[in-house]
KOLSE-908707 format. One record per atom (N, C-alpha, C): z, y, x. Coordinates in pm, whole numbers, plus 50000, padded with zeros to 5 digits. Each point is the difference from the previous one (the first is absolute). Example, Ala and Ser with C-alpha at 12.3 -4.5 7.8 and 13.67 -1.06 7.14 Angstrom:
// residues 2
507804943151319/500005011949911/500005012050090/499285010549965/500065011950082/500735010949923/
END
This chain:
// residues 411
474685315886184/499765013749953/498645001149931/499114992750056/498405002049966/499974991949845/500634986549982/500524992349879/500715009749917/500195007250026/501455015349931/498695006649933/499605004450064/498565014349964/499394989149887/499544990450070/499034998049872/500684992749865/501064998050022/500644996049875/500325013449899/500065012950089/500725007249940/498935005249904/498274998550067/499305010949956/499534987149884/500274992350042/499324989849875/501055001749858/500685001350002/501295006749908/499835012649967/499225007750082/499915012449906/499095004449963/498714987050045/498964999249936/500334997849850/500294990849962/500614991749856/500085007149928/501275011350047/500815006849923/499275014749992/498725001750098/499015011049939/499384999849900/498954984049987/499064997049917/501064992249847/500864997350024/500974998749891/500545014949931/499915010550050/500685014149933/498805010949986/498454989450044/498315006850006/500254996249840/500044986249980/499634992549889/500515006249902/501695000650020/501175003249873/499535020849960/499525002350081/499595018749995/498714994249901/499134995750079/498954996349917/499524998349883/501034988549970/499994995249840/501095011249930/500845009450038/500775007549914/498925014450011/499035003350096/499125010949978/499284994949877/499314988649970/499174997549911/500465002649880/501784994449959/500585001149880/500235012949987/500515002150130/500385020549942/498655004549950/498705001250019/499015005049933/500045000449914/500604986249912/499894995249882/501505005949934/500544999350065/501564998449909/500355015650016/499855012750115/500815008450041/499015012549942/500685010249962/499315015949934/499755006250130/498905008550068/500305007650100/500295012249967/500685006350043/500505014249997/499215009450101/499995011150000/498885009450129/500925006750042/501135003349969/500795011050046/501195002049926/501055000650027/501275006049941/500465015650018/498915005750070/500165014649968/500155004749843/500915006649950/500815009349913/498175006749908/499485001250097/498785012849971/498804993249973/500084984250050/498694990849961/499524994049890/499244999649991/499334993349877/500794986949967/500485004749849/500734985749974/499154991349919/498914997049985/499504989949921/499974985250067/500235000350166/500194989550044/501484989549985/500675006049861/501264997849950/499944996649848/498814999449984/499785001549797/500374987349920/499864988650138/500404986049989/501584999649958/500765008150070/501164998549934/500715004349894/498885009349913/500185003949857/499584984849945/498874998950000/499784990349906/501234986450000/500594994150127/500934989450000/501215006049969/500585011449958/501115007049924/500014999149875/498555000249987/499585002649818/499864986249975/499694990150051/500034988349936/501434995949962/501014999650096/501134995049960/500985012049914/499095015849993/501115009149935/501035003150107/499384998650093/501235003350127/500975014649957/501205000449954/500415010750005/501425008650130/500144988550108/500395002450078/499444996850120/500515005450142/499044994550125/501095003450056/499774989150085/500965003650152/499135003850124/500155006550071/499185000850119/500984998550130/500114987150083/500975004650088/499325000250153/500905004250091/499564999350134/500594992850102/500175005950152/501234991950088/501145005149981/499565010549968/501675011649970/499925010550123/499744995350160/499935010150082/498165003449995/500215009149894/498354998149969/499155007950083/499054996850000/498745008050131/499185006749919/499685011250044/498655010149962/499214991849915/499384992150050/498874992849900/500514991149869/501034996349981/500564992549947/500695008849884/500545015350039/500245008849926/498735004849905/498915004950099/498935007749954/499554986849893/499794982250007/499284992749903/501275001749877/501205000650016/500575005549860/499795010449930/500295010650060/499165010249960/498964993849902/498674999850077/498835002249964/500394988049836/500344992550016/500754990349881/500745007949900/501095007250021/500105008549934/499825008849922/498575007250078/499445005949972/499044993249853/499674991250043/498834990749895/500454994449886/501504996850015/500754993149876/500245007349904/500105015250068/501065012749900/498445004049947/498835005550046/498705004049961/499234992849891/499704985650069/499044994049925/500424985149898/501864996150059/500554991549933/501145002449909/499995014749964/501455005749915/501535000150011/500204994850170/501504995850024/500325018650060/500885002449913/500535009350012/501255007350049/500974989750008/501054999250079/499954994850158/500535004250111/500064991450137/501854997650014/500524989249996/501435001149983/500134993150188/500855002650072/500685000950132/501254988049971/500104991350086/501284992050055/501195005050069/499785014649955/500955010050042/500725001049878/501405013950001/500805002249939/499935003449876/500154991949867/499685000849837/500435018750005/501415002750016/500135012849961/499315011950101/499534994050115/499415014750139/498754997949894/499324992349963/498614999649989/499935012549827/501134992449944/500145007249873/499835018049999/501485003750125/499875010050025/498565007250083/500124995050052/498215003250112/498905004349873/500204992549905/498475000849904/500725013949908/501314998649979/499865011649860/500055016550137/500194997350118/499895014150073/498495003350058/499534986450006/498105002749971/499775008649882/500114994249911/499725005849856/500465013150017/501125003650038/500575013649990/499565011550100/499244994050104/499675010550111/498054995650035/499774991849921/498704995949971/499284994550164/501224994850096/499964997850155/500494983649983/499134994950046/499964984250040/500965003050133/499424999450103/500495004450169/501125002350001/500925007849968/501335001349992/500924986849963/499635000449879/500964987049911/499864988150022/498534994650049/499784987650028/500154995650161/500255014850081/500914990650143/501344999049977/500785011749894/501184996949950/500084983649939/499504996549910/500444991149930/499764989250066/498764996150101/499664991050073/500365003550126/500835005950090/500315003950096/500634987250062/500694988549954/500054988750130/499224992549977/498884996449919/499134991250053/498775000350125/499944996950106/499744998950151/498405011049949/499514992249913/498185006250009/500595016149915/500645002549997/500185011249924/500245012350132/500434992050052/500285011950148/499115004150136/499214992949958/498904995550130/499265012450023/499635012049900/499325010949967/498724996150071/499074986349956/498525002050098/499535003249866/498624999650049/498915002749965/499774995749835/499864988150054/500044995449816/501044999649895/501715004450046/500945000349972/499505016249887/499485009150093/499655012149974/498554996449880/499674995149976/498854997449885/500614996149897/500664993050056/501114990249836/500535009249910/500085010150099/501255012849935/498825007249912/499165006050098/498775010249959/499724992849880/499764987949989/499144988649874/501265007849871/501184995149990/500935000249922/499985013749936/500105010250147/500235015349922/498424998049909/498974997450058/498925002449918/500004995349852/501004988149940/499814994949917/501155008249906/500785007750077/500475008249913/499495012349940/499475002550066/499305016049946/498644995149900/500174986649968/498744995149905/500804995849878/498924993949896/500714997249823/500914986750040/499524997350108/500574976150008/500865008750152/501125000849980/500784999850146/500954986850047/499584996250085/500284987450028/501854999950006/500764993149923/501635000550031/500304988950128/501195008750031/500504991650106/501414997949922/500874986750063/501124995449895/500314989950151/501504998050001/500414983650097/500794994849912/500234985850054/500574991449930/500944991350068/500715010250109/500474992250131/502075002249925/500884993250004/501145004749995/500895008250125/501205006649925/500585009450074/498925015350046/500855007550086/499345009450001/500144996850157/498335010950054/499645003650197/499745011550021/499545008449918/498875012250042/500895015149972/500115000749868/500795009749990/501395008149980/500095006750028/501975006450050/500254994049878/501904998750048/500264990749939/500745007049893/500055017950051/500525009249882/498745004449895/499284992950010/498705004149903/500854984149894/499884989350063/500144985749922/501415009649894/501285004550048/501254994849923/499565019749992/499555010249977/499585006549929/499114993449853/499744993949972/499284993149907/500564992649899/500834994250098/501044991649960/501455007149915/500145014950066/501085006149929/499215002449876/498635006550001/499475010249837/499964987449951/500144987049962/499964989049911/501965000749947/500885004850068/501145000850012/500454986150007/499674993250138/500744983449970/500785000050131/500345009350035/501495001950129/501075007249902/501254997249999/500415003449951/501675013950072/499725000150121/501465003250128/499104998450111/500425013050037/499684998350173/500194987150084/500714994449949/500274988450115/498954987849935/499695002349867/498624989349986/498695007750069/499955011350044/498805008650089/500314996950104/501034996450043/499894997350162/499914985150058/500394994249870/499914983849951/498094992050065/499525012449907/498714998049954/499165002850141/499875009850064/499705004350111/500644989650096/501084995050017/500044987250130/499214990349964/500034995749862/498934986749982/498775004350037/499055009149957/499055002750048/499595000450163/500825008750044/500034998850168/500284986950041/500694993649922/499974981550072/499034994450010/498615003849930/499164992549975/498715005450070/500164987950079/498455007950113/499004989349942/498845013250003/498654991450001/499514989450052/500414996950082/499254991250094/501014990149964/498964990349979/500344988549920/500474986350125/499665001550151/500794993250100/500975010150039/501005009649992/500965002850044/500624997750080/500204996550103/501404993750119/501325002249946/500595002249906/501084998749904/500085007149909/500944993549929/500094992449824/501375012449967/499915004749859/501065003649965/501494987149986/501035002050037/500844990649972/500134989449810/500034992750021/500194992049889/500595012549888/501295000350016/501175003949914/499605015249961/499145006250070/499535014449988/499024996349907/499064988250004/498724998049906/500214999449877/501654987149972/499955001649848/500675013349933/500865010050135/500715007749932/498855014249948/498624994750110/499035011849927/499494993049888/499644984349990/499694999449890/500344998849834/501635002050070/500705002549811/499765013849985/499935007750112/500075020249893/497834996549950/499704994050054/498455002149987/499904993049827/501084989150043/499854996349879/500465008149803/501125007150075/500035010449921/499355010949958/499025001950089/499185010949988/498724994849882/499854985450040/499204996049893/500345001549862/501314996749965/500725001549863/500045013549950/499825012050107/500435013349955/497985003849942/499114994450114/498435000049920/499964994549903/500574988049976/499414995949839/500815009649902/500955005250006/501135005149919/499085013249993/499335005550073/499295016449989/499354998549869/500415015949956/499625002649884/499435009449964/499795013350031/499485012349966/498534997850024/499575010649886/498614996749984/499355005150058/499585005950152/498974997550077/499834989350125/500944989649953/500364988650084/499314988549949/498644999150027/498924991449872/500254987650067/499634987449910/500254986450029/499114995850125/499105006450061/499304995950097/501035007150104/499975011350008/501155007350097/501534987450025/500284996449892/500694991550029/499974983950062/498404995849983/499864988450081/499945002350108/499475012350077/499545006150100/500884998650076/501415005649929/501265001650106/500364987950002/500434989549895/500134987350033/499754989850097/498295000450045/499715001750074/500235002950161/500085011750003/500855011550145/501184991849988/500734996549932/501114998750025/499994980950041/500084997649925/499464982450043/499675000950112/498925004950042/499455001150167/500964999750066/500585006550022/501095009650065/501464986449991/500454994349856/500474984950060/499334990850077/498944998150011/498914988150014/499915002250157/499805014850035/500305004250163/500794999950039/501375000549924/501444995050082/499674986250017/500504990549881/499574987750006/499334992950115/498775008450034/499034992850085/500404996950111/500735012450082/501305000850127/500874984649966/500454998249936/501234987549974/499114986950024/498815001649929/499774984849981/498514998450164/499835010249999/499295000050138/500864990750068/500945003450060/500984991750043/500094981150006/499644997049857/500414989649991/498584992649963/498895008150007/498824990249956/498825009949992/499365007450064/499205006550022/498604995449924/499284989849961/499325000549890/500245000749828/500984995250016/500875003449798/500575019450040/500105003150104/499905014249963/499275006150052/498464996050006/498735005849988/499654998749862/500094987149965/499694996849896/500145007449853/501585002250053/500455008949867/499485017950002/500115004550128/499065008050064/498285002349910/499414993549987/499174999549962/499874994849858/500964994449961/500245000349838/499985013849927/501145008650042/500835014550035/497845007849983/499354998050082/498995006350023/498935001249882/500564985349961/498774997149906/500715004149806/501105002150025/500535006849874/499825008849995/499695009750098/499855015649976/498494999650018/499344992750045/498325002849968/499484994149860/501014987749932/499594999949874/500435008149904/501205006650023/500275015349906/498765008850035/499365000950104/499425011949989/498184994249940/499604991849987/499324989349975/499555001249825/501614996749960/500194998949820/500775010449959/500695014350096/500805004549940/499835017650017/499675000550147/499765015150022/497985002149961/499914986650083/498225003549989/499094989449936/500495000049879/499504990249883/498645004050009/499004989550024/498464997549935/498995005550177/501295005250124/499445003950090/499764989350101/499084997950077/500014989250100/500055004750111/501034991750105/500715002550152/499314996550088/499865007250153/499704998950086/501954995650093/499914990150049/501304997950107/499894999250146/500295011150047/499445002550161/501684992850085/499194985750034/501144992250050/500024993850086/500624987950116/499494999650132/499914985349934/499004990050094/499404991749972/500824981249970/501255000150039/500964991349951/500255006149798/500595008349999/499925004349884/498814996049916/498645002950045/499195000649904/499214986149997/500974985750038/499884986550037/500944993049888/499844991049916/500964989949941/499664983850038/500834995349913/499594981350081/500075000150148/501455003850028/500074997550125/500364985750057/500104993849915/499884982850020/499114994350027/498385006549970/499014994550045/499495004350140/500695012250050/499505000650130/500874991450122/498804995250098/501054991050117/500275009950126/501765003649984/500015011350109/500444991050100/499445013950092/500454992750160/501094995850052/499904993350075/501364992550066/501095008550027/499415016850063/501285007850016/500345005749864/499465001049901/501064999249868/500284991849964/499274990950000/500934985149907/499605007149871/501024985949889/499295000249864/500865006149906/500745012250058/500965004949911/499415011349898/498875001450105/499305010849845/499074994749950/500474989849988/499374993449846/500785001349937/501285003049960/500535002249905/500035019849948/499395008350085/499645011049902/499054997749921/500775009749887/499825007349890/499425014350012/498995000650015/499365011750021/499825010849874/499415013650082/499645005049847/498814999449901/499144996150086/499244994049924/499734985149967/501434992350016/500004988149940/501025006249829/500705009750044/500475006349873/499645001749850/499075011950101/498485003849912/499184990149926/499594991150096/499054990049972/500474991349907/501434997649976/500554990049888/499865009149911/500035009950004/500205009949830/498695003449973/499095007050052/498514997149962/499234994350076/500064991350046/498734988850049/498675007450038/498644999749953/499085004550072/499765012249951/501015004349954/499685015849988/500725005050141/500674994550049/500605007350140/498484994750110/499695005350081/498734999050151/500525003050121/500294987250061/500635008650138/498885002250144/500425011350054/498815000050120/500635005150139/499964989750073/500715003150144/499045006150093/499985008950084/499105002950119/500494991250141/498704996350041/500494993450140/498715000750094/500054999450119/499365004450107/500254988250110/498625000750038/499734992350161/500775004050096/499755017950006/500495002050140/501005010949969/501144988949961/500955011949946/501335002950094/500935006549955/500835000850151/500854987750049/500314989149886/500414988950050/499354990750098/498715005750054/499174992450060/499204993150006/499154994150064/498924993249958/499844985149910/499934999849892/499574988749918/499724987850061/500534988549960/499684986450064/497934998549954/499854992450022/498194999249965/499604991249844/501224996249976/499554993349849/500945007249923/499975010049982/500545013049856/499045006449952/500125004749893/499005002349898/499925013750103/500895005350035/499245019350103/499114992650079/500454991550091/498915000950025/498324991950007/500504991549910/498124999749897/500135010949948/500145006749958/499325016149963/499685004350106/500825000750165/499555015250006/498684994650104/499924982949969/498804994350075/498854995249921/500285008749889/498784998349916/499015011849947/500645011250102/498995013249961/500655005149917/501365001149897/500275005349931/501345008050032/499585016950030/501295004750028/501115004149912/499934999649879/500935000849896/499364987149891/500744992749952/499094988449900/501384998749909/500024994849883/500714999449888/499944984349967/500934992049975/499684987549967/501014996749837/499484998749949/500584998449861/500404984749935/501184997150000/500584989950018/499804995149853/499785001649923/499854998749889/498534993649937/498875003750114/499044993249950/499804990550120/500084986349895/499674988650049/498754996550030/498815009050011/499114994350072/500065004650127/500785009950018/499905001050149/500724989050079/501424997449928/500734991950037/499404985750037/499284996849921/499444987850029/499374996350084/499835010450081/498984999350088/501244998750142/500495014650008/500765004650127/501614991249992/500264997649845/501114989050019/501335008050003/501224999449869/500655007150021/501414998250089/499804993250077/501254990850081/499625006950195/499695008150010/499895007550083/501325009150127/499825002850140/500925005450046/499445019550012/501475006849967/499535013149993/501245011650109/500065006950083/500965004150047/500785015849865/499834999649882/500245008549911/501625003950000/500574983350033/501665005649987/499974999550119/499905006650079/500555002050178/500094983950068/499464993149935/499834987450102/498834994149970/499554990450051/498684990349976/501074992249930/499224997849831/500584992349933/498964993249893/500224992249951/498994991449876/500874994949883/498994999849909/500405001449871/498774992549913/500434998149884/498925004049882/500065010049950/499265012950058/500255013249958/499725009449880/499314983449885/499895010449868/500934995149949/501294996950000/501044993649962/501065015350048/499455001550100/500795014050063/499845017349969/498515001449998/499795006649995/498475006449894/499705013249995/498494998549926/499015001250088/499645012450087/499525006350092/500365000550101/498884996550103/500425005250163/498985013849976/500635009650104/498605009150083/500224998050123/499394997550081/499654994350143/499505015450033/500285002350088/499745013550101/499984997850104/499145010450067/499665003450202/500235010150039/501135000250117/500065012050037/499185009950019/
END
């Protein structure tokens, strides 16, 4: 027993002054390599952020991703925000587009415009995504921020780029759908209304519409497409018509997704996120020509090169084969897309192993720090082959292959 004790403490001697050392030498590089931030309060002084104008403007950044865990926390909300806040002010991105519903988001923004009320339309249109319901604190600033930017000359738009519809009645959707006149008989209105109700948001479901029901919704859908291109009267403008194209595609692409879920669950993410990234490049080159996007998205999303990360044993190496959306993005404009994940030491998945980048941050004095993947002198130092708990596991990578930006946060 006495041979037990001291073997044990001599072992965790090792493995102290071995994780003294590895904190050590990554405090020194973070000095060197990491931005500190003072605060992600909404109301604080943002110049401790000015760093990320200038690395936007070098590459012409005209898109950003910002993602999170998805079950996002107060602080993690409030550092988007405050991001938000700084991109639309002092970096000209004027749009924020949602991984939510292309047509809720559509509708949500033109009943802003019409009742000059953010608050209303934007829990409508974002009403199933999890941080949308939480009503805290900083949930309540995001909103206050938005209405504020409406009642000014620059009002920040909100837009999604998610397929199918979640948020709003589904007699508002095929009301919309009749003033275009592309139902033609009650029984294509009642047609139209079951497909819709087939299609739940929630993208794990515990069951699938039947096969034989999928293709039989997807031939009337498919007709509906032929009856949009065929529209003709002239307040039916050629953008109005990609728009619906669009809505409507979704709306196959969300049947679809049910069928092939089934048979291969990354080729129908994949296409999933193809589906995502067509309607953010229409709105990109087509609704909001010359405007640059903010994409409020959860932190797999705002990741590509998933081949270079080594996941853990309980996933195995099957997501290496996603196709993300910002591996999408990133093939169509390259370093004009910036992606930036938030991740945390002490976040609710629990405490961080001792060699992840949280926590050399949060053991280096820095309670919010920015590390910018892009400049290689930091890299050279701190090394970009690192473990990070960002996708819900302790995982390693070469993470400028993955990603642009970390922000490291403390509860």
């Amino acid at each position: 027993m006495k041979k037990f004790r001291i073997a044990s403490l001599i072992l965790f001697s090792m493995f102290t002054n071995c994780s003294s050392d590895f904190t050590s030498q990554h405090t020194d590089c973070l000095d060197k390599a990491a931005y500190k931030i003072s605060s992600v309060n909404i109301q604080s002084n943002d110049s401790d952020l000015l760093f990320l104008k200038n690395i936007l403007e070098d590459d012409s950044v005209k898109i950003v991703l910002l993602g999170d865990y998805g079950n996002i926390d107060t602080v993690s909300f409030s550092g988007k925000t405050k991001l938000v806040k700084f991109l639309h002010e002092k970096c000209g991105f004027d749009v924020i587009a949602f991984e939510n519903s292309f047509y809720d988001c559509a509708k949500g923004w033109e009943l802003t415009k019409q009742n000059n009320d953010y608050n209303s339309s934007i829990s409508l249109a974002l009403g199933s995504l999890p941080a949308f319901k939480s009503g805290n604190c900083a949930y309540e600033a995001f909103i206050k921020y938005l209405q504020n930017t409406l009642n000014s000359k620059n009002p920040l738009i909100f837009a999604g780029i998610g397929n199918g519809l979640s948020s709003f009645k589904h007699e508002d959707f095929i009301a919309d759908v009749n003033r275009l006149n592309l139902l033609k008989t009650n029984d294509e209105n009642e047609r139209l209304i079951k497909i819709i109700r087939s299609l739940d948001p929630n993208p794990f479901a515990p069951s699938y519409p039947d096969s034989g029901i999928i293709k039989y919704n997807v031939n009337f859908l498919d007709t509906l497409l032929e009856r949009v291109n065929k529209q003709d009267y002239p307040e039916f403008s050629d953008l109005d018509r990609e728009f619906w194209l669009h809505v409507i595609r979704g709306l196959i692409q969300s049947n679809l997704y049910y069928n092939e879920l089934k048979l291969n669950y990354i080729d129908a993410l994949n296409k999933l996120n193809t589906g995502k990234t067509d309607n953010l490049i229409w709105l990109v080159e087509k609704k909001y020509p010359g405007k640059k996007i903010i994409i409020w998205a959860d932190n797999f999303s705002a990741c590509r090169g998933f081949k270079h990360i080594e996941f853990s044993k309980q996933r195995g190496d099957f997501l290496k084969n996603v196709y993300s959306l910002d591996d999408a993005l990133y093939d169509t404009y390259r370093n004009k897309v910036y992606s930036i994940i938030l991740t945390s030491y002490q976040s609710e998945l629990g405490v961080e192993p001792e060699f992840t980048l949280e926590y050399s941050v949060e053991h280096s004095g820095f309670k919010y720090a920015f590390l910018n993947l892009r400049d290689k002198t930091g890299l050279d130092c701190i090394g970009n082959y690192f473990y990070t708990g960002a996708l819900l596991r302790e995982e390693k990578a070469e993470w400028n292959k993955v990603l642009d930006g970390f922000f490291v946060y403390s509860k």
